[in-house]
C-alpha positions in Angstrom: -71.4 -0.8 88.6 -73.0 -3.8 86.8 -75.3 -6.5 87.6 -74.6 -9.5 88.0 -76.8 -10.6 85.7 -75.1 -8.0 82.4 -71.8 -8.9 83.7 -72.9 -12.5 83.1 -74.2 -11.2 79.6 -70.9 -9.2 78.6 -68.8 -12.2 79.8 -70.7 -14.7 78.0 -70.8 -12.4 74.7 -66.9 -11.5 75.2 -66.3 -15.6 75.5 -68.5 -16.3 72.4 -66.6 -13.5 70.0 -63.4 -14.7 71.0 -64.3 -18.3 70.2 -65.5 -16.8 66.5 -62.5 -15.1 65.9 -60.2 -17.3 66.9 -62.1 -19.6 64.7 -62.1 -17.8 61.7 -58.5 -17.6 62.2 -58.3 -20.8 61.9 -60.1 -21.7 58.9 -58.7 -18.6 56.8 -55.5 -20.6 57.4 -56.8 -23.9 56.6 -58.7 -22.3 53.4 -55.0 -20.7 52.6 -53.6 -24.2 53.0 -56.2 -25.8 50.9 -56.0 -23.3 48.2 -52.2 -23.7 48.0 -53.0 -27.5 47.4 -55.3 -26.8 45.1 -53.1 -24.9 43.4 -50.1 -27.4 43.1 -52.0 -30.1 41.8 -53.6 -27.5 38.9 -50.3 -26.6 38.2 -48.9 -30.6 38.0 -52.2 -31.1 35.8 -51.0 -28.4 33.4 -47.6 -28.9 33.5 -48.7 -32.8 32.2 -50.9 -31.8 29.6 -48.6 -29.5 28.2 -46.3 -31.6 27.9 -48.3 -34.2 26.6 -47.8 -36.4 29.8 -50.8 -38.9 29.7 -49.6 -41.2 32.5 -49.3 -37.8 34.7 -52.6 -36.6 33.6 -54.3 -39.7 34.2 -53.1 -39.6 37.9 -54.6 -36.5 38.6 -57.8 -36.8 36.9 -60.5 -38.7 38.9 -62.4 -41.3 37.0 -65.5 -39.3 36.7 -63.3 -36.2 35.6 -65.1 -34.0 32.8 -63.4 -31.1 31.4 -65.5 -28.2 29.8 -65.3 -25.0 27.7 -66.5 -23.6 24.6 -65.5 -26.8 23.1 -68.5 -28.3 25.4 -67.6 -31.5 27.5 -65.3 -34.6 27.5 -64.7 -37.2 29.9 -61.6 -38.2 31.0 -61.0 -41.1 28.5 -61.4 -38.2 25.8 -59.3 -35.7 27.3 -56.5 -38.2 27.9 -57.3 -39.5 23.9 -56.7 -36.5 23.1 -54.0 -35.9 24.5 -52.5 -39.3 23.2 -53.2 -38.3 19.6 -51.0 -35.1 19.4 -47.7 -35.2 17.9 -45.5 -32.8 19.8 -45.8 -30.8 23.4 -48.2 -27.8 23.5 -47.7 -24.6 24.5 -51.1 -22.9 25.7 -51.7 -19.5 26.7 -53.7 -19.1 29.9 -55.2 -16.6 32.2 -56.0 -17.8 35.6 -58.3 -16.6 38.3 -57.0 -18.1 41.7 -60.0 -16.9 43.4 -61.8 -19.6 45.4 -65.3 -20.1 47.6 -65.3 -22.4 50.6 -68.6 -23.5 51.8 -69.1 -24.7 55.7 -71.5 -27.4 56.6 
């Protein structure tokens, strides 16, 4: 038979791993739900700049928006210059990792 004391202990331990789980349950769901967000809007953002949609692209990009690649940076007055300044729609080939980090605080 246990003390009263461990039972206290295994109670208090059970309670506490429960609580965690049931946590992390719910922020693997809110990180799925955020990651399907983040996902629409890249896809909106593509979508726009393939098709040359300016007034789309300037939407979604945040004032202090920088894009950057091998072709180094641009802000989001270049990008959407850019963007402006070609003739026809553009078809880009991709490959996309949809793997994302949360970090708590």
């Amino acid at each position: 038979m246990m003390s009263p004391m461990r039972w206290a202990l295994v109670s208090i331990l059970m309670t506490a791993s429960t609580f965690a789980s049931g946590q992390s349950a719910t922020l693997a769901s809110t990180h799925a739900s955020e990651e399907r967000a983040i996902i629409q809007v890249r896809d909106a953002l593509l979508k726009a700049y393939d098709a040359g949609d300016v007034k789309t692209l300037s939407e979604i990009e945040d004032d202090d928006f920088t894009l950057a690649g091998d072709f180094g940076q641009v802000t989001k007055q270049q990008h959407l210059d850019q963007v402006r300044r070609r003739a026809k729609p553009q078809v880009v080939s991709r490959t996309i990792d949809n793997q994302f980090r949360f970090y708590v605080r």
